[in-house]
C-alpha positions, 0 to 999 in steps of 0.5 A: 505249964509251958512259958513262951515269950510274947509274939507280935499279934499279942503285947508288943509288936515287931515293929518296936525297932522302927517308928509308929504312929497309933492311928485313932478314929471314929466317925460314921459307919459308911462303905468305903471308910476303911478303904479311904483309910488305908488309901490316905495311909498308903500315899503317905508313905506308911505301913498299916501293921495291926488294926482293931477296927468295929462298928459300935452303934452307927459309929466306926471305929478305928484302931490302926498301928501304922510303921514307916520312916520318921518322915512319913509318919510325919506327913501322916501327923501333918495331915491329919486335918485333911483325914477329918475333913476329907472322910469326916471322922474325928482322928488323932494320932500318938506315937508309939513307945519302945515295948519295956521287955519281953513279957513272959508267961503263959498265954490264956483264952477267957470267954464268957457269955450271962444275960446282959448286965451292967457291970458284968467286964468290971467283974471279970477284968478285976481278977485279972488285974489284982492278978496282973494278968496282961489283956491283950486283946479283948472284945464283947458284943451284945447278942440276942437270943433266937427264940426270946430275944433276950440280949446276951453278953458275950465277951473274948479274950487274950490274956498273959498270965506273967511269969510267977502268978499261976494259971490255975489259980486265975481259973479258981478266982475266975470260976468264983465270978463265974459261980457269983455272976451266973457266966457260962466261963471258959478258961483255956492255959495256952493258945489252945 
């Protein structure tokens, strides 16, 4: 069991020396939208670092880490009335805070696919969190299968197994769901 501090893609970025602004909006999914973000970012001075960005129905979604110097980001802040009138999106932003430590553990991937289901992410993130496993990332869509139809649940994540919980025993009580739930459930220690 190999134990690796984080890096900048997963629970902390780089950025933590300097400034950020955590760049939130939603509103509908159009060509253009994440360029006039980007656009509207740029001329204000800042940094676009780490994004999360997805169509969720006929609605988009933004989720934009922006760095830059305290003055630009406060014209980023000053202007985000511009933002939602100019690309019609509801948006706000929330500076962001120092990481508290450098996290250490193991580094995991989960994926799992079932036929959809309510209930199905509240399942899986229960063992991880009685556990305090770190999500650093985690994403899910609903697919339908080729032949039949049928809408499939697929879900992925990244996940940080702290330092003292062993890995093999997340796999045990996850493969538990798995056996309870009926997932077809990968569980790979490291970035494999």
């Amino acid at each position: 069991m190999q134990r690796m501090p984080h890096d900048s893609r997963d629970l902390a970025s780089a950025s933590d020396a300097r400034p950020g602004l955590i760049l939130t909006a939603l509103g509908p999914d159009r060509p253009g939208l994440v360029n006039a973000i980007a656009g509207f970012v740029t001329r204000r001075g800042g940094n676009i670092e780490d994004t999360r960005m997805a169509k969720l129905g006929g609605e988009f979604a933004v989720l934009v880490l922006v760095t830059g110097s305290s003055a630009n980001l406060a014209a980023l802040q000053a202007d985000q009335a511009v933002l939602a009138g100019e690309l019609g999106v509801h948006c706000f932003f929330k500076p962001t805070h120092k990481a508290l430590g450098t996290a250490e553990g193991v580094f995991c991937k989960l994926s799992l696919s079932t036929l959809d289901r309510p209930g199905i992410v509240e399942s899986v993130t229960e063992v991880l969190s009685s556990r305090r496993v770190n999500v650093a990332s985690l994403s899910s869509r609903v697919v339908h299968a080729a032949e039949t139809g049928t809408p499939l649940f697929e879900l992925e994540a990244e996940l940080l197994v702290p330092v003292g919980v062993d890995p093999q025993e997340v796999a045990r009580a996850l493969g538990e769901v798995s056996e309870r739930d009926n997932l077809d459930l990968a569980f790979i220690v490291g970035r494999g």
